[in-house]
C-alpha positions as CSV (number, residue, x, y, z in Angstrom):
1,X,0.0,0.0,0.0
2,X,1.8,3.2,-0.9
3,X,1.4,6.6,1.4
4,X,1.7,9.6,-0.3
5,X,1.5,12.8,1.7
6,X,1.4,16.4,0.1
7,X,2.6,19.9,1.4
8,X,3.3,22.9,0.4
9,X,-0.3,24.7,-0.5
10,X,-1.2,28.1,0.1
11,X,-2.7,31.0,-0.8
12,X,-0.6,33.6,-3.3
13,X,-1.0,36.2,-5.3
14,X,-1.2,36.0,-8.7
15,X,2.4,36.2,-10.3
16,X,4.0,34.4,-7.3
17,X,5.3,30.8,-6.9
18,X,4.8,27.6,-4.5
19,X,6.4,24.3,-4.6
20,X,4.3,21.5,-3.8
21,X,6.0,18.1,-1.9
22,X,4.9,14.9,-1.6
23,X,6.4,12.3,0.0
24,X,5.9,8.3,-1.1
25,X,6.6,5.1,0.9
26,X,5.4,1.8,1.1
27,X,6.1,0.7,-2.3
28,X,9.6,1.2,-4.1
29,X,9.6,4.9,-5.4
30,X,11.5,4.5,-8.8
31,X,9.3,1.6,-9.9
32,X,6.9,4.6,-9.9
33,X,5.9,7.0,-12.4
34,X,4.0,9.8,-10.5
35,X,1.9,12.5,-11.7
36,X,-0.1,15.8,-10.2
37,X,-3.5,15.9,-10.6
38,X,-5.8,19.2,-9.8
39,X,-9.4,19.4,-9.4
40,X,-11.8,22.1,-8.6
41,X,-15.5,21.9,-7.3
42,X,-17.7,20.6,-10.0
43,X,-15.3,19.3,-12.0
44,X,-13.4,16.4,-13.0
45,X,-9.9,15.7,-11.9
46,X,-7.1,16.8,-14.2
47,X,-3.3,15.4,-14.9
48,X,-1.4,18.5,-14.7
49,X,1.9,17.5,-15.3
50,X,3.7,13.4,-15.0
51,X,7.1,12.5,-14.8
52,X,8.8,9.1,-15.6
53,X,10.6,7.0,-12.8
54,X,14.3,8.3,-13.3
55,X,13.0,11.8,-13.9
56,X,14.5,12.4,-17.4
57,X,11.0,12.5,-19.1
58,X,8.2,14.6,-18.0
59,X,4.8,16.1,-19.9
60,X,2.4,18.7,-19.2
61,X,-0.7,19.9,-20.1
62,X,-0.7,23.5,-22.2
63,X,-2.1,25.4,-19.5
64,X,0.4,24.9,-17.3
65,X,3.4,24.5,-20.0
66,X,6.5,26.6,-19.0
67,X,5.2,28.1,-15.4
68,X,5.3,24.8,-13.7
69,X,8.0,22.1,-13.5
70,X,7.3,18.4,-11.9
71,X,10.8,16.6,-10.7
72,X,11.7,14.2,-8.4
73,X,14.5,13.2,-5.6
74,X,14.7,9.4,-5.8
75,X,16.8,9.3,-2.6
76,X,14.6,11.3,-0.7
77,X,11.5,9.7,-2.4
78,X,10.0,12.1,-3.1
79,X,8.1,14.4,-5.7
80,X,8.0,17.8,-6.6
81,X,5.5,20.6,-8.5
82,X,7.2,23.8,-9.0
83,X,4.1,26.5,-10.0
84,X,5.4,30.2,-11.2
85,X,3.7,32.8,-12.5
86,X,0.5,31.5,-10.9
87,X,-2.7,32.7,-12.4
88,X,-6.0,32.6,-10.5
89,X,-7.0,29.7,-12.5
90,X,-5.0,27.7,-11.0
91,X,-7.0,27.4,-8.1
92,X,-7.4,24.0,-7.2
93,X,-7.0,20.9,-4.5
94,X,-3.9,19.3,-6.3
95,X,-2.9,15.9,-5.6
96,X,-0.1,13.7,-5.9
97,X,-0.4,10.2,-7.4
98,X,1.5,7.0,-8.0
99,X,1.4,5.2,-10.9
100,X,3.1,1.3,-10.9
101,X,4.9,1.6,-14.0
102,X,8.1,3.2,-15.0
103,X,6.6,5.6,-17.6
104,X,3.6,5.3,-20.5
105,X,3.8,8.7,-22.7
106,X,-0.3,8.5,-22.6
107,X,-0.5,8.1,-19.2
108,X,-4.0,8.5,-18.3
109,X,-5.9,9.1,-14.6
110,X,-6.9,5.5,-14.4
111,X,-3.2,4.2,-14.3
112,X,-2.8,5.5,-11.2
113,X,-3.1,3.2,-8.4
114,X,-2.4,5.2,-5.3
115,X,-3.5,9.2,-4.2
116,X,-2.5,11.7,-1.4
117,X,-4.7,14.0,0.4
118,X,-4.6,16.7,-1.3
119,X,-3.2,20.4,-1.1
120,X,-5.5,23.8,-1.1
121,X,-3.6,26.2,-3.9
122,X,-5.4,29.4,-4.0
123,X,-4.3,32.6,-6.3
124,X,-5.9,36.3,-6.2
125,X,-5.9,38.0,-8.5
């Protein structure tokens, strides 16, 4: 059973930056791709940005494309989401996730097998 427990949330101003953490255990970290996810009321879940096990490959969706930057610490075992120039639409509960393969270029929600808690991210504008 993987654990995977997010921090760094807030509330910013638009134009600033946060750095979101989430730490795994309970399964071996780099046989894991992970992914962010965001979600506001109302709506469905979205994969904001995925990276592959080692780190060297990583996608994001346009909206987010050059502002944010998803990386990884395998020794520390945990995951990173790097958000700059954060627009009020980026308001959202974001969520880490685990995924138990090494990396899938169309990696889609349903390949993930294991969720945090969540983190509040609120920009004003």
């Amino acid at each position: 059973q993987v654990q995977l427990v997010e921090s760094g949330g807030g509330l910013v101003q638009a134009g600033d930056s946060l750095r979101l953490s989430c730490a795994h255990s309970g399964r071996t970290f780099t046989h894991d791709a992970m992914g962010w996810f965001r979600q506001v009321p109302g709506k469905e879940r979205e994969l904001v940005a995925t990276i592959s096990w080692g780190g060297s490959v990583t996608k994001y969706i346009g909206s987010v494309e050059g502002r944010f930057t998803i990386s990884r610490d395998n020794a520390k075992n945990t995951v990173y989401l790097r958000m700059n120039s954060l627009k009020p639409e980026d308001t959202a509960v974001y969520y880490c996730a685990a995924a138990r393969l090494v990396w899938r270029d169309d990696l889609a929600p349903t390949d993930f097998d294991s969720w945090g808690q969540g983190t509040q991210v609120t920009v004003s504008s």
